[in-house]
C-alpha positions as CSV (number, residue, x, y, z in Angstrom):
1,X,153.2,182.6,224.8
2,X,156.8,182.7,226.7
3,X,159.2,185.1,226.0
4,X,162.5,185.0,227.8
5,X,164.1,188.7,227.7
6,X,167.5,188.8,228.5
7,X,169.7,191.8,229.1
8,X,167.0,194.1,231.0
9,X,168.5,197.1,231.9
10,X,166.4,199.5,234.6
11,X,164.8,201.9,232.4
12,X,163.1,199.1,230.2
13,X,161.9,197.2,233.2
14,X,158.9,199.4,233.7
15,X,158.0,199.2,229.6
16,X,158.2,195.0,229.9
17,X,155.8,194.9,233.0
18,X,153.4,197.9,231.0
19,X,153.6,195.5,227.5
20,X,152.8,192.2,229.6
21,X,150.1,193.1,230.1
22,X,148.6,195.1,227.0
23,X,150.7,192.2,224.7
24,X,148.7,189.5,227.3
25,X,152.4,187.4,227.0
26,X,154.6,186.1,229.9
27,X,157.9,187.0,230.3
28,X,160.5,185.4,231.8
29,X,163.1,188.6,233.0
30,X,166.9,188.0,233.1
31,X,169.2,190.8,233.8
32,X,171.9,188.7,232.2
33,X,173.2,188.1,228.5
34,X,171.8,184.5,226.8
35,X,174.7,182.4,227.1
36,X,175.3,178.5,226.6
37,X,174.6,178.7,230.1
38,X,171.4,180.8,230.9
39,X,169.9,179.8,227.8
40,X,168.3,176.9,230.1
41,X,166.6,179.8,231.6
42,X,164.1,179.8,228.4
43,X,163.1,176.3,228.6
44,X,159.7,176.6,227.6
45,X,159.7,179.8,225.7
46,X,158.9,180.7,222.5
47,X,161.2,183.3,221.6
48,X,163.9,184.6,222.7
49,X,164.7,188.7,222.8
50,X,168.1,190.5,224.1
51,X,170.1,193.5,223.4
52,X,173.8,193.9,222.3
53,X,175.4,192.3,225.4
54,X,174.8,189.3,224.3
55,X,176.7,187.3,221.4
56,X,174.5,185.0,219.5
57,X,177.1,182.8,218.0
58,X,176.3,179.7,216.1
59,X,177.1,177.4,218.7
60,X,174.6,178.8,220.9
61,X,171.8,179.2,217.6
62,X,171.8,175.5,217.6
63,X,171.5,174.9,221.1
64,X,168.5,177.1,220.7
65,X,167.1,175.2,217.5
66,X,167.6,172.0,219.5
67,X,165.4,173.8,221.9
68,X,162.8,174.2,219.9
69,X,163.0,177.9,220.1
70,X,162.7,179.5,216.6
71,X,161.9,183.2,216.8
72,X,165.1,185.7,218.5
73,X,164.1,189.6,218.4
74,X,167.5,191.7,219.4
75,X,166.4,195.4,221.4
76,X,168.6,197.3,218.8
77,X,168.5,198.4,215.9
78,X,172.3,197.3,214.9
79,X,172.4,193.2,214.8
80,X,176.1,192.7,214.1
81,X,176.0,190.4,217.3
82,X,174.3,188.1,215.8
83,X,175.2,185.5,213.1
84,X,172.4,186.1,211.1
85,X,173.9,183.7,208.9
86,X,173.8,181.0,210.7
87,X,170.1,181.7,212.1
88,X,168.7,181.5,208.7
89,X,170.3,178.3,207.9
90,X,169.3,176.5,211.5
91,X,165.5,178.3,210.8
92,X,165.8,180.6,213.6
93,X,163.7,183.7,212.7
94,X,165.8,186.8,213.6
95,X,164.0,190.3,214.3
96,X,165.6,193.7,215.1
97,X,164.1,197.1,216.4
98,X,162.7,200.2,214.9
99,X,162.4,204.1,216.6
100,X,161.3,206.6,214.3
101,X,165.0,208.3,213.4
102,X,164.6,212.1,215.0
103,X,166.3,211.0,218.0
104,X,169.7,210.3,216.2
105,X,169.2,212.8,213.3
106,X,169.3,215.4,216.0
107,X,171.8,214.1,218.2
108,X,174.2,214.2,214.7
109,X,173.4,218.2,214.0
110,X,173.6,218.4,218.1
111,X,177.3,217.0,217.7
112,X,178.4,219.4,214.5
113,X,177.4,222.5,216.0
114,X,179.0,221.6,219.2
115,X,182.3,221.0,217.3
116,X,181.9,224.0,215.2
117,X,181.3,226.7,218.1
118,X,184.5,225.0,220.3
119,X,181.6,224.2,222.8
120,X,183.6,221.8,224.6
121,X,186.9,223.8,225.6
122,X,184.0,226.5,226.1
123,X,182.1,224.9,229.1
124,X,185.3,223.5,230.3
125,X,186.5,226.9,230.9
126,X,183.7,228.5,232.0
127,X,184.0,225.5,235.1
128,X,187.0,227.3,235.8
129,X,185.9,230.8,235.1
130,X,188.3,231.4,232.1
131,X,185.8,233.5,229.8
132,X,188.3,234.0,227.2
133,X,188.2,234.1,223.8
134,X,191.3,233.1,222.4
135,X,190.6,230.0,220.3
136,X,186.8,230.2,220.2
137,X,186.0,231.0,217.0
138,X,183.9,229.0,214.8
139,X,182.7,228.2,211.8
140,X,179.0,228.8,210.5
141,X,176.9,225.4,209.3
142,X,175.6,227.8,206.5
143,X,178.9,228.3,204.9
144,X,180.0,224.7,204.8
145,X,179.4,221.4,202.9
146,X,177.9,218.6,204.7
147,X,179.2,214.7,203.6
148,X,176.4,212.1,204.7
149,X,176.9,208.7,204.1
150,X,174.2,206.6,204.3
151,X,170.7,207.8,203.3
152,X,168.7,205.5,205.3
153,X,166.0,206.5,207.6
154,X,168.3,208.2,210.2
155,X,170.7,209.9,206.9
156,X,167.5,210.8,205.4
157,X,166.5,212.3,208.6
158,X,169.9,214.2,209.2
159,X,169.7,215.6,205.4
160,X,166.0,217.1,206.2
161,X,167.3,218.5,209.4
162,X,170.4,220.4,207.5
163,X,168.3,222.0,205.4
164,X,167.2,224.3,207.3
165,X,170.8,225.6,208.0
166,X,171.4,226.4,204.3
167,X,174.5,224.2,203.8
168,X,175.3,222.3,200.5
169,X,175.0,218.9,201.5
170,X,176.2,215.5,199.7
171,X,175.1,212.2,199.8
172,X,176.3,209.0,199.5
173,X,174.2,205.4,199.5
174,X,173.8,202.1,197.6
175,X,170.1,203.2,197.4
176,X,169.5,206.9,196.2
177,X,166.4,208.2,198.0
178,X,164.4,210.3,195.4
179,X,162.6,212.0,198.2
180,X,165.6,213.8,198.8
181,X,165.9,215.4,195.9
182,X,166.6,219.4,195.9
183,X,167.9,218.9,199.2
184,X,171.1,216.7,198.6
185,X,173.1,216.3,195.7
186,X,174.2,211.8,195.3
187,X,177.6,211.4,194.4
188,X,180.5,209.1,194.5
189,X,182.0,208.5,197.7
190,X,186.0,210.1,196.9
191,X,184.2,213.4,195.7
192,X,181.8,213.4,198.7
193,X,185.5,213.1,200.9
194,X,187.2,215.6,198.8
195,X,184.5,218.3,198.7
196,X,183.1,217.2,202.0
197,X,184.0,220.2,205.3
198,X,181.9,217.8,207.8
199,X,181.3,214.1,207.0
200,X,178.9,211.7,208.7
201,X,178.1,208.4,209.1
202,X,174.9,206.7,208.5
203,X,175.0,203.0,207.3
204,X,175.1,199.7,208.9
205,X,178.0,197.6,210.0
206,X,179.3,194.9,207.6
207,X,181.9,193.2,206.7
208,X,182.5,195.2,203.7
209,X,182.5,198.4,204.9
210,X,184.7,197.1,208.2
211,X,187.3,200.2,209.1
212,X,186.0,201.7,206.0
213,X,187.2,205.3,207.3
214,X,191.0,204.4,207.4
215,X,194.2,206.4,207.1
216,X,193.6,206.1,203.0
217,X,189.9,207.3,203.2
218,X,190.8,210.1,205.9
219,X,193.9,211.1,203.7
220,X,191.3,211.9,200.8
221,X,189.4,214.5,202.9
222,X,189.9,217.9,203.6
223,X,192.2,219.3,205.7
224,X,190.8,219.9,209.3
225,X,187.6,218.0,208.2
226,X,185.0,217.5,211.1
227,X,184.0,213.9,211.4
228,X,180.8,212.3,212.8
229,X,180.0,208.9,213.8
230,X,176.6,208.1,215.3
231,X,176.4,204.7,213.6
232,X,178.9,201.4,214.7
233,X,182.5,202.1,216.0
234,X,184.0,199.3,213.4
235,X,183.4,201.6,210.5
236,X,186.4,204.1,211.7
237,X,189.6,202.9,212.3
238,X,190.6,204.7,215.5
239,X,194.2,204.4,215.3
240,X,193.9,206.1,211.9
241,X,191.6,208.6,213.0
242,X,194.0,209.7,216.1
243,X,196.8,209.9,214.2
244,X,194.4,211.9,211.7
245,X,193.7,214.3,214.7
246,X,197.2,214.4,215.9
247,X,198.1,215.8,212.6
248,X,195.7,218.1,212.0
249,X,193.9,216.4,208.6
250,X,191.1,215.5,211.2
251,X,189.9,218.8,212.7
252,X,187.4,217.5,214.9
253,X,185.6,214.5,215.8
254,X,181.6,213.6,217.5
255,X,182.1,209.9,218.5
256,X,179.1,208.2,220.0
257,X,180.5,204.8,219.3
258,X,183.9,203.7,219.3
259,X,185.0,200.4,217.8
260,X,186.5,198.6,221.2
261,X,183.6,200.2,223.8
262,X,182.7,196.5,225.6
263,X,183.2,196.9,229.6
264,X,182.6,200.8,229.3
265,X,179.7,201.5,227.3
266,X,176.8,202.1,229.5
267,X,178.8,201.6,232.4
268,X,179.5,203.4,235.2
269,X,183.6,202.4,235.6
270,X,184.2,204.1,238.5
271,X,187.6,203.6,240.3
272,X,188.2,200.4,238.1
273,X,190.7,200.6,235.9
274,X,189.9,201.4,232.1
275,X,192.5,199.7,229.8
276,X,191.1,200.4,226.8
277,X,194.2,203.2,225.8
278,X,192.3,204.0,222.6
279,X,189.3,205.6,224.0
280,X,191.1,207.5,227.4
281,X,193.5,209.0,224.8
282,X,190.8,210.1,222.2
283,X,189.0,212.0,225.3
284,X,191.5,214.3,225.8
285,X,191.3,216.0,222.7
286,X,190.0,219.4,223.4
287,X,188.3,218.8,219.4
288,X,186.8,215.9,220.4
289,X,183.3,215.1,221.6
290,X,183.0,211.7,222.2
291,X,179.9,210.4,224.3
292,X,178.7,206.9,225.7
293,X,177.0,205.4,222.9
294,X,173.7,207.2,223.8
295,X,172.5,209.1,220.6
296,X,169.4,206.7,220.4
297,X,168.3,207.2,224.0
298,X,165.3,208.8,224.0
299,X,161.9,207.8,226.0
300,X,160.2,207.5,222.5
301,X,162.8,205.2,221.3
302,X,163.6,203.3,224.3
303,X,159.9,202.4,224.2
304,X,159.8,201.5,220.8
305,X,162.7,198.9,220.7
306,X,160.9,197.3,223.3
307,X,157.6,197.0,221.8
308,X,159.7,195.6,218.8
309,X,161.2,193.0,220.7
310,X,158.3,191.5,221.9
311,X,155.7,192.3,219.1
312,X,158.2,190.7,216.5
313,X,158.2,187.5,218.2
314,X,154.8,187.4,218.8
315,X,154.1,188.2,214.9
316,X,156.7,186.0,213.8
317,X,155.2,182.9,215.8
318,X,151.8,183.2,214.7
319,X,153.2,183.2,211.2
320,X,152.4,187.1,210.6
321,X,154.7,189.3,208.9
322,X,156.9,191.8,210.0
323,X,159.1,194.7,208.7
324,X,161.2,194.0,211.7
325,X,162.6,190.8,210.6
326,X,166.0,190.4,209.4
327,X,166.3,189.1,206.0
């Protein structure tokens, strides 16, 4: 079987050639997103697989039904660019990724402690030499009361990490996970905000939960809450949350994703000209640690949303289930 897989970046050109051959599947490499354009570039393929560069609208779902190509895997876990809705209705199979969640989990506890010891104004003045105190004083993780929303895989995963700090932690989801039980407390989402000293975010993207941090849901919280997003930029409104941070109400802030990052994520800008305002005014908070979308980067996980991409398609074809496939 043909695969074409769009959007190869460097690292997971090594990983395709490695899975060619132990898969026994051809690829067809393009560094490129699939586009009405360089869609021709899969004539003859079974499946298609890309990452989040590209934007699978329905226009270019049919043109890919039309094709004759049924069976799209996306390198991501996220699969907000693709209109899922519209690839079940034209009988295009749709498949995202899966990495076990450790990589994420600790990257979120990574990002509190860093906001509650002041390690960013730390290391910028050490650069310097300043080896001051004045404003360095933190706050303990034992002390506090931890907010995750979500209890997914990765939330599930962040909850287990915490309790080995001793904070109280609450939790939030459609779908309580018994498993957690003794080691977070479920409760409605306006007394997680209200009780909540760090709050975190671990669902998916969708339309109904769209800016669902906004000036009314940030008002609700504690003063000088910390807040944490290692899940989609869209569910925090940032002009809410930087006037949140201008006050005060918002005491910190660990952004991995930002809800306008296209032409910067994963790019090195260089002397080019960056006019997303938003994002160059949110780094100059000395409170804020905000890093390029990279939380999931690991070698184990990398690897993983690879063999996804490929293995889902392959299943998918040959008519076998798979977990990975987007229902």
């Amino acid at each position: 079987m043909k695969i074409c897989v769009y959007d190869i970046l460097d690292y997971e050109e090594p990983i395709l050639k490695r899975l060619q051959q132990q898969l026994d599947v051809e690829l067809v490499p393009v560094h490129g997103p699939l586009t009405a354009d360089t869609l021709a570039l899969a004539e003859g393929c079974g499946g298609i697989s890309v990452l989040g560069y590209s934007r699978v609208d329905r226009p270019l779902l049919e043109a890919m039904a039309q094709a004759g190509i049924r069976h799209l895997s996306t390198r991501t876990i996220g699969y907000d660019h693709i209109d899922a809705e519209a690839a079940k209705a034209l009988g295009v199979h749709v498949y995202h990724a899966h990495y076990d969640p450790n990589n994420v989990a600790d990257f979120t506890v990574m990002m509190m402690l860093i906001l509650l010891r002041k390690a960013k104004v730390s290391i910028c003045r050490a650069l310097v030499n300043d080896f001051s105190l004045d404003g360095l004083m933190g706050r303990e993780l034992r002390s506090l009361t931890v907010g995750v929303i979500g209890t997914g895989k990765i939330g599930a995963a962040v909850i287990r990490n915490l309790s080995g700090f001793g904070c109280r932690v609450l939790a939030c989801a459609h779908h309580p996970d018994s498993s957690l039980a003794g080691m977070a407390e479920y409760v409605e989402l306006d007394q997680l905000y209200t009780q909540s000293d760090i709050v975190t975010l671990h669902v998916p993207l969708t339309q109904a939960n769209y800016h669902m941090i906004d000036a009314e849901a940030l008002g609700k919280m504690k003063p000088g809450v910390i807040l944490i997003n290692t899940a989609r930029g869209q569910l925090i409104d940032t002009e809410s949350l930087i006037a949140a941070l201008e006050s005060g109400q918002v005491g910190g802030a660990g952004i991995d994703t930002l809800e306008e990052e296209s032409g910067v994520m994963h790019v090195h800008v260089g002397t080019r000209i960056i006019d997303n305002r938003s994002l160059l005014y949110l780094k100059q908070f000395p409170n804020v640690v905000y890093t390029q979308h990279y939380a999931f980067f690991t070698q184990e996980a990398t690897e993983s949303m690879v063999l996804c991409g490929l293995r889902s398609v392959l299943d998918g074809s040959r008519g076998i289930p798979t977990p990975c496939e987007v229902k």
